[in-house]
Structures are given as structure tokens and as C-alpha cells.
KOLZA-515129 format. One record per atom (N, C-alpha, C): residue number from 1; residue in one letter; atom name; x, y, z. Coordinates in Angstrom, 2 decimals, padded with zeros to 5 digits, always signed. Layout:
BEGIN
[pt NUM,'A','CA',[X,Y,Z]]
...
This chain:
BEGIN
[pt 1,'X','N',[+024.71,-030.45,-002.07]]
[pt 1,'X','CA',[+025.12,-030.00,-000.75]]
[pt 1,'X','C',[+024.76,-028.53,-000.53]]
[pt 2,'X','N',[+024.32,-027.88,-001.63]]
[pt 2,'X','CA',[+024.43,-026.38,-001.22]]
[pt 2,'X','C',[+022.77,-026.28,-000.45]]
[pt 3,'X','N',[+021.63,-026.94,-001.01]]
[pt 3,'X','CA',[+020.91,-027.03,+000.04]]
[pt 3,'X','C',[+021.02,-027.23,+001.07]]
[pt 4,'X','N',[+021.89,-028.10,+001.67]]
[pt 4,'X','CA',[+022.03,-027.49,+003.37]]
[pt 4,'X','C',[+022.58,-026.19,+003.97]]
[pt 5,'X','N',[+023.38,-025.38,+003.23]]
[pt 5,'X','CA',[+023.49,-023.81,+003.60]]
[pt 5,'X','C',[+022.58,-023.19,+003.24]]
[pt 6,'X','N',[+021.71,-023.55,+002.29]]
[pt 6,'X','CA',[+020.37,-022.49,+002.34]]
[pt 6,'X','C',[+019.52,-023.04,+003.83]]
[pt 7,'X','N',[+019.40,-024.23,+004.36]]
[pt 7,'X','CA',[+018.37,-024.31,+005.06]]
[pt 7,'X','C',[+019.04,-023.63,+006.04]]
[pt 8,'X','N',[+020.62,-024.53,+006.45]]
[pt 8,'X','CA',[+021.25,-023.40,+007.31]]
[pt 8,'X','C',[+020.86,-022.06,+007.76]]
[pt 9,'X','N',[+021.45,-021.54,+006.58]]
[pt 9,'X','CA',[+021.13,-019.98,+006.35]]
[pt 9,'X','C',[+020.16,-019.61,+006.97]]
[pt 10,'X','N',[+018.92,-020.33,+006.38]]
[pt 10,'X','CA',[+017.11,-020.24,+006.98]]
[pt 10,'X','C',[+017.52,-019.60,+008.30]]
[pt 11,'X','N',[+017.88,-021.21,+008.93]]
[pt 11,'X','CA',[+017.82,-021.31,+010.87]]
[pt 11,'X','C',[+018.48,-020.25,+011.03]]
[pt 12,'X','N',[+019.93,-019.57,+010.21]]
[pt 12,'X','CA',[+020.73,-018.06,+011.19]]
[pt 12,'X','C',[+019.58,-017.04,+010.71]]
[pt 13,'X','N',[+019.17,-016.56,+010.09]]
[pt 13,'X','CA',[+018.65,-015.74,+009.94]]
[pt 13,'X','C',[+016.89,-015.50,+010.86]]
[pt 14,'X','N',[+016.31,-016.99,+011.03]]
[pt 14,'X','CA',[+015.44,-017.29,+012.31]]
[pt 14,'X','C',[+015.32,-017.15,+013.35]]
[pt 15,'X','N',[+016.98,-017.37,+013.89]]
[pt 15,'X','CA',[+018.01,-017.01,+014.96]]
[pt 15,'X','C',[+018.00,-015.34,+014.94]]
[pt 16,'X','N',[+018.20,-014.74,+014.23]]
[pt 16,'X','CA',[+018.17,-013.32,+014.01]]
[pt 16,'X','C',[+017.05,-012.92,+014.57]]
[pt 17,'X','N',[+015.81,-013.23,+013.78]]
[pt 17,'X','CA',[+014.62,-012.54,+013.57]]
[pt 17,'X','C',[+014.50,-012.48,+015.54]]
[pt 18,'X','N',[+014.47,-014.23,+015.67]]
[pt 18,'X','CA',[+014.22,-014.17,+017.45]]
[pt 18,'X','C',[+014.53,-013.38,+018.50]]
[pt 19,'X','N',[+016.05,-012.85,+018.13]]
[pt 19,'X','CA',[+016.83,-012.02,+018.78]]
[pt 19,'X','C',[+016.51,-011.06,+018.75]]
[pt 20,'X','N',[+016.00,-010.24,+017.14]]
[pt 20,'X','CA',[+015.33,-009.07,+016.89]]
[pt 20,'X','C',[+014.26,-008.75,+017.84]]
[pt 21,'X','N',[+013.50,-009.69,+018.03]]
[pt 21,'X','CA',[+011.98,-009.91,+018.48]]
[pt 21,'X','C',[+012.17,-009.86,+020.23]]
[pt 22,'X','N',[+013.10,-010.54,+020.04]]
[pt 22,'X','CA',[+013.22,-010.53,+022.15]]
[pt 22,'X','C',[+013.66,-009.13,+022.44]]
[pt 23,'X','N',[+014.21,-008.30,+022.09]]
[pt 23,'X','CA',[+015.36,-007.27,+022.44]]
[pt 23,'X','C',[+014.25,-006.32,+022.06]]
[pt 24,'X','N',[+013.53,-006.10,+021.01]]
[pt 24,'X','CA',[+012.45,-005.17,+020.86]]
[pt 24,'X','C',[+011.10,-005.23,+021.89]]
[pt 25,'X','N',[+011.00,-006.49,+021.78]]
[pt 25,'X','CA',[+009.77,-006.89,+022.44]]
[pt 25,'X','C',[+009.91,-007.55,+023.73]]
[pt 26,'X','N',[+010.46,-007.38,+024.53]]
[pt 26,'X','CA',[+010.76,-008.07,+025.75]]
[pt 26,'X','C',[+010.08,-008.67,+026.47]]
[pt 27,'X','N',[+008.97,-007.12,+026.47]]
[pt 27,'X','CA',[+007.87,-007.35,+027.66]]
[pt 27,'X','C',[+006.98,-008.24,+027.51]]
[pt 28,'X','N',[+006.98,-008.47,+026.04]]
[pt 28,'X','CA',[+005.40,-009.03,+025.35]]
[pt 28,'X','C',[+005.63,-010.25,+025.10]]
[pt 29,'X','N',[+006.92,-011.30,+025.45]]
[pt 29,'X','CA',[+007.07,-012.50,+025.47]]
[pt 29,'X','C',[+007.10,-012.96,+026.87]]
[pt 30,'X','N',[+006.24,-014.08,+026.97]]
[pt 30,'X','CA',[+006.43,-015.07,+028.50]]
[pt 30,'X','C',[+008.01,-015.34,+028.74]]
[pt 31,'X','N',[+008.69,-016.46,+027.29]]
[pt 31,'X','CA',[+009.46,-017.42,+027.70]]
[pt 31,'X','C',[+010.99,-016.56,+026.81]]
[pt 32,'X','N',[+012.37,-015.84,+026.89]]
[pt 32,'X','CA',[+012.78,-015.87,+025.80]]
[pt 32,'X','C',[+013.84,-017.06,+025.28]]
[pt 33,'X','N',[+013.38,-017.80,+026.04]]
[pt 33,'X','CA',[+014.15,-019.23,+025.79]]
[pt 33,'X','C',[+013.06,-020.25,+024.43]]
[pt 34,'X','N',[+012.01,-019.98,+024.74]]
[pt 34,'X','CA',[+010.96,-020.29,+023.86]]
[pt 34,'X','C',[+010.95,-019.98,+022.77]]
[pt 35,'X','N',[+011.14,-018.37,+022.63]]
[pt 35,'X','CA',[+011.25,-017.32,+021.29]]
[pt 35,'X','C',[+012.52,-017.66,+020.53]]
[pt 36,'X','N',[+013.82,-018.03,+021.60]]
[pt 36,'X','CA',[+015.09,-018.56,+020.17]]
[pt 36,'X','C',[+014.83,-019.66,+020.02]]
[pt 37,'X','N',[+013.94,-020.65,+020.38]]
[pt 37,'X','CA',[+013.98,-022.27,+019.87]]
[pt 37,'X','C',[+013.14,-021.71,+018.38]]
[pt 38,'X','N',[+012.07,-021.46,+019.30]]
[pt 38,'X','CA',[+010.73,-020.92,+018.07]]
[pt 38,'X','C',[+011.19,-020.53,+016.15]]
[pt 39,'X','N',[+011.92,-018.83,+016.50]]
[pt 39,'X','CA',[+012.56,-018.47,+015.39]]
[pt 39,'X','C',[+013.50,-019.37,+014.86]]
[pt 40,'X','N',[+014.05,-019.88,+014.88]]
[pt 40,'X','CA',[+015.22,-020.82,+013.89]]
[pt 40,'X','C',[+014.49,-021.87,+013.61]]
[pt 41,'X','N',[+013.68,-022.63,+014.77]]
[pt 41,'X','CA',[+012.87,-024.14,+013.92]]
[pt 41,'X','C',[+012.01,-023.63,+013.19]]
[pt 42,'X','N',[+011.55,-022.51,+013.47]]
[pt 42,'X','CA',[+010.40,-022.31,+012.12]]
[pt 42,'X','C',[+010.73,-021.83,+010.73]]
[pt 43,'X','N',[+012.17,-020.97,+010.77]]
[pt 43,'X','CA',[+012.68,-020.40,+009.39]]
[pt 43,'X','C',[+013.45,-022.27,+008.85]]
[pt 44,'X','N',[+013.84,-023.06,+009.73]]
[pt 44,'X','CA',[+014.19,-024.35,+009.00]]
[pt 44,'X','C',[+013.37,-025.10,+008.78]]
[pt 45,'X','N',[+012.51,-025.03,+008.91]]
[pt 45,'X','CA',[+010.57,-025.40,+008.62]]
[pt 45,'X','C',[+010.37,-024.80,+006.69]]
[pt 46,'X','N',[+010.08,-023.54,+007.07]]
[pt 46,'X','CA',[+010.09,-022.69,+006.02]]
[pt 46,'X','C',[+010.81,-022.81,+004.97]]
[pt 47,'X','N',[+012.15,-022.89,+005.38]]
[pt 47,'X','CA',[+012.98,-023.35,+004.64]]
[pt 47,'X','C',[+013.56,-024.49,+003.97]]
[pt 48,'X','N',[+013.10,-025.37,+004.56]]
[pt 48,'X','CA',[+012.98,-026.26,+003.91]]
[pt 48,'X','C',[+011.52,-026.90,+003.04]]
[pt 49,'X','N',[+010.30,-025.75,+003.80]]
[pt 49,'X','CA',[+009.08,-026.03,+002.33]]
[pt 49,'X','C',[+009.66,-025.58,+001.57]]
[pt 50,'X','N',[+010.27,-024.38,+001.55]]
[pt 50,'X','CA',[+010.32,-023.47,+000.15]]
[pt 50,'X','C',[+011.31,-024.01,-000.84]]
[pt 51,'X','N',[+012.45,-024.62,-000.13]]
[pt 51,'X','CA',[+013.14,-025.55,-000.82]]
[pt 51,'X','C',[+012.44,-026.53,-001.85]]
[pt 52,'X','N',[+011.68,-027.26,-001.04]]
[pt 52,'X','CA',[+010.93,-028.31,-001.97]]
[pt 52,'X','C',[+010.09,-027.75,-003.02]]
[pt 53,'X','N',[+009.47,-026.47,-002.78]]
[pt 53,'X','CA',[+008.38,-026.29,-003.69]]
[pt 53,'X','C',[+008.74,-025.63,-004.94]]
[pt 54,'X','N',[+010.08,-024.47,-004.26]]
[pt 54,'X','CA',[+010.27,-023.90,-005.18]]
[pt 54,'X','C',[+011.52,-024.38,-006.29]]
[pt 55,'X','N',[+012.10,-025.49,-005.74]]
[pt 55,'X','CA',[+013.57,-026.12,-006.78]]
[pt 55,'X','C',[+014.42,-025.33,-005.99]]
[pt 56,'X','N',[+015.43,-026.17,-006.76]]
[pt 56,'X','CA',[+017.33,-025.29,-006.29]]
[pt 56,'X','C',[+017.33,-024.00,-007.09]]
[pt 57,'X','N',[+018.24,-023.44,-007.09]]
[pt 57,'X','CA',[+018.37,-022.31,-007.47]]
[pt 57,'X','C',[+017.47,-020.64,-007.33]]
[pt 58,'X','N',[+016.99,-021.15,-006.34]]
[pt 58,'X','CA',[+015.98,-019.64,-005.99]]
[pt 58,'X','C',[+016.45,-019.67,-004.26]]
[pt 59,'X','N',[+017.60,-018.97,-003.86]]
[pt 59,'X','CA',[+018.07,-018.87,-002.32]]
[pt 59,'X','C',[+017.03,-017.67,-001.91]]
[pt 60,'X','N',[+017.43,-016.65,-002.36]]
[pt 60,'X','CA',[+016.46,-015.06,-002.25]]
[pt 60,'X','C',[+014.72,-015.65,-001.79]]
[pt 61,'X','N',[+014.43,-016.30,-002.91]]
[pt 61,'X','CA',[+012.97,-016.13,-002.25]]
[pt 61,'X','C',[+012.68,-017.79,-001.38]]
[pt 62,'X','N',[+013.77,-018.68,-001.15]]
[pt 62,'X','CA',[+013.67,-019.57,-000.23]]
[pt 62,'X','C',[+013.81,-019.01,+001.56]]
[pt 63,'X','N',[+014.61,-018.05,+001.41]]
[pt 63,'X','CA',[+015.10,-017.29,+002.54]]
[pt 63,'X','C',[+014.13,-015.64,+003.23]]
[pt 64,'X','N',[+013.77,-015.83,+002.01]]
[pt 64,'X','CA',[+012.09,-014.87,+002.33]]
[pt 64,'X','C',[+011.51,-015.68,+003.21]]
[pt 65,'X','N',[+011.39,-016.46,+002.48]]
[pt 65,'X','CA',[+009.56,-017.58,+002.89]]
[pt 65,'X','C',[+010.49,-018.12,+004.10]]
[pt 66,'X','N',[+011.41,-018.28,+004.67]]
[pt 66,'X','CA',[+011.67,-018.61,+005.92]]
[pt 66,'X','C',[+011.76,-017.78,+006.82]]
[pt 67,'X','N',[+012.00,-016.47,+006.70]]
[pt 67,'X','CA',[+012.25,-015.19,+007.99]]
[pt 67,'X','C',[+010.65,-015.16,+007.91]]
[pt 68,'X','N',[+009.91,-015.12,+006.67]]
[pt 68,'X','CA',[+008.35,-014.77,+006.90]]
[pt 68,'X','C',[+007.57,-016.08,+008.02]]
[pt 69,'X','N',[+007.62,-017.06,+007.57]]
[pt 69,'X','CA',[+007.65,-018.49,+008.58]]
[pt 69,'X','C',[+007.52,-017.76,+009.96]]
[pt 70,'X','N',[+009.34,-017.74,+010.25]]
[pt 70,'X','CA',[+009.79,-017.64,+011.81]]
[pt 70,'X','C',[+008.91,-016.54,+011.96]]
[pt 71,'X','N',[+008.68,-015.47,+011.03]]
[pt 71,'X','CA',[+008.00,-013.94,+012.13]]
[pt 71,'X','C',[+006.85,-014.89,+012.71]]
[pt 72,'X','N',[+005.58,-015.37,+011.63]]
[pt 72,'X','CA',[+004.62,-015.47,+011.53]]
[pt 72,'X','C',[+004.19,-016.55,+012.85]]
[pt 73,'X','N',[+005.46,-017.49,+012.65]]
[pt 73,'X','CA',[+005.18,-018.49,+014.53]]
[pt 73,'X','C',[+005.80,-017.43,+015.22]]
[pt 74,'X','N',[+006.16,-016.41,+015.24]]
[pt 74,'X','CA',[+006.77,-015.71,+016.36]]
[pt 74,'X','C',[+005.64,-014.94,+016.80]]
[pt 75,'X','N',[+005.06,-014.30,+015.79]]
[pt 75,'X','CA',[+003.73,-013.74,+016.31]]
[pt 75,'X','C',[+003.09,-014.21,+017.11]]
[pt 76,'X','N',[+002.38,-015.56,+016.88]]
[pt 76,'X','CA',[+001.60,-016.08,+017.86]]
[pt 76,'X','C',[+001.95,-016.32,+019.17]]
[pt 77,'X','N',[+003.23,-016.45,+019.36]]
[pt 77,'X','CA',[+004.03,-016.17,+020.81]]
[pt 77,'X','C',[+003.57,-014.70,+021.82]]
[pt 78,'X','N',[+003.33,-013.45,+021.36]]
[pt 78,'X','CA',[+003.28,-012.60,+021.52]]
[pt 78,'X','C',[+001.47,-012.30,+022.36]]
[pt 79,'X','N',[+001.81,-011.80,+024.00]]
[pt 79,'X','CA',[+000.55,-011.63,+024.44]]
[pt 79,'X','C',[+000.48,-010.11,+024.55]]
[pt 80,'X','N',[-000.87,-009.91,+024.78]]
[pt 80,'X','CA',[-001.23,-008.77,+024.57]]
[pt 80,'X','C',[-000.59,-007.65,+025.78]]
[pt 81,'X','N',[-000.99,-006.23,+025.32]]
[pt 81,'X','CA',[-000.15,-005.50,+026.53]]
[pt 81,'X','C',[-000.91,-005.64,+027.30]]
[pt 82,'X','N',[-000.15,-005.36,+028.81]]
[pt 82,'X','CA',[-001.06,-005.27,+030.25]]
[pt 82,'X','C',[-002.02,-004.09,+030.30]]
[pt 83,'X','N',[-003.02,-003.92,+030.45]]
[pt 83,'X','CA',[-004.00,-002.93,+030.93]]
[pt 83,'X','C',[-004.67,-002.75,+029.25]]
[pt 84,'X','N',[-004.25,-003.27,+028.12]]
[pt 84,'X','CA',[-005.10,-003.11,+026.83]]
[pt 84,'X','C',[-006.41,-003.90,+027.22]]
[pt 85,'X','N',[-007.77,-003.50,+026.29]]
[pt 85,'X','CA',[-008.64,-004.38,+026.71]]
[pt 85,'X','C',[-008.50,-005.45,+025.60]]
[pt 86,'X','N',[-009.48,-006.65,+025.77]]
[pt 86,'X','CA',[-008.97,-008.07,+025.25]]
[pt 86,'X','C',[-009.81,-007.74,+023.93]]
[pt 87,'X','N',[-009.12,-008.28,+022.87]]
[pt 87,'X','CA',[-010.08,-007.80,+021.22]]
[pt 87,'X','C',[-011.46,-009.08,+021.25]]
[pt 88,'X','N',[-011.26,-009.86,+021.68]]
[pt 88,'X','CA',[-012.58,-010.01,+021.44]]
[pt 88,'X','C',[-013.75,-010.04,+022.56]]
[pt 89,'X','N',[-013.38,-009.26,+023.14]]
[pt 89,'X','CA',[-014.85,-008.53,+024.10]]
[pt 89,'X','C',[-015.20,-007.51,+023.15]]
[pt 90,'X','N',[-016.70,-007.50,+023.55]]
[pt 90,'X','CA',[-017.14,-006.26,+022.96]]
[pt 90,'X','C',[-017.28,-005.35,+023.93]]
[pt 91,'X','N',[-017.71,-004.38,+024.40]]
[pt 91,'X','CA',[-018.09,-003.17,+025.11]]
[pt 91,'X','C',[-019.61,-003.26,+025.62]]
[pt 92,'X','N',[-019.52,-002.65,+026.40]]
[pt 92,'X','CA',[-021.18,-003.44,+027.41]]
[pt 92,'X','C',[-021.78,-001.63,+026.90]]
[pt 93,'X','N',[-022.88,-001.84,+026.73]]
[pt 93,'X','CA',[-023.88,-000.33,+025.62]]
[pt 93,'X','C',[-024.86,-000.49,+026.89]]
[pt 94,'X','N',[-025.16,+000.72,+027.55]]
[pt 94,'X','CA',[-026.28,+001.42,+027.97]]
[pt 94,'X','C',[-026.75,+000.36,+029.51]]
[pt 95,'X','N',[-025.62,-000.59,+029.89]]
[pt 95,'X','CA',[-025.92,-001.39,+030.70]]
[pt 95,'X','C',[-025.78,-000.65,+032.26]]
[pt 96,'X','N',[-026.84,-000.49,+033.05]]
[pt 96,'X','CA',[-026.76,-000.17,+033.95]]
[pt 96,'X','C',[-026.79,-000.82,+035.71]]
């Protein structure tokens, strides 16, 4: 049973990261209804690979590999700032 408070755990701390992420980053998310589903299913994602891979008894680095998870789908949520130019254009040279 104690694996379900670690995965638990995962999702509050996913829940966290999201909250972290909306309140810092406001501007740079479309949806923030999107961003708290996002963070918690992905640290209980995470958390439950790391569960499997790594055995019982390792909470610390099961609960790593799940806040790392949620950042890492949280990232891809994240659009670029307004008026930055887009990274993969290149720059137009000597065009007249």
C-alpha cells in the first residue's frame, strides 16, 4: 500500500510544480486549466515509471523522476515570448 502514497505524493508535488509554473509564468501559457491537469498526470506518469523500474524502497529518487516528468511535459506547454524572433528562422544576409 505504501506505493500508492508515493505515486500520490508524485501527483501533489506535480500539482505544485503546475502552480509554480502558472504563477511565475502566466503570460507564457495559453490554457492554465491545461497546465494543472498537465503537471500532476505527468508526475503520476513518472511516478509510477520510476516506481516500476526502480523497486520499492527508493521514494527520494521516485519523486525526482516525477517533478522532472511534470517540468519536462510542462515545458512543452510553454510558447514563446511575444515580439522574440522564432528560433528556427534564420536571418535573411545581404538580401536586398
Amino acid at each position: 500500500m505504501l506505493w500508492f502514497w508515493e505515486v500520490l505524493g508524485s501527483a501533489f508535488l506535480g500539482l505544485a510544480v503546475a502552480l509554480v509554473a502558472t504563477h511565475r509564468f502566466a503570460d507564457r501559457f495559453r490554457d492554465r486549466s491545461l497546465v494543472l491537469v498537465t503537471g500532476p498526470a505527468a508526475a503520476f506518469g513518472g511516478g509510477v515509471i520510476a516506481r516500476a523500474v526502480l523497486g520499492p524502497g527508493h521514494l527520494l529518487p521516485t519523486l525526482a523522476v516525477a517533478v522532472l516528468v511534470s517540468a519536462a511535459l510542462l515545458s512543452l506547454l510553454v510558447r514563446p515570448r511575444r515580439g522574440a524572433p522564432a528560433s528556427g528562422r534564420r536571418p535573411s544576409v545581404g538580401a536586398a
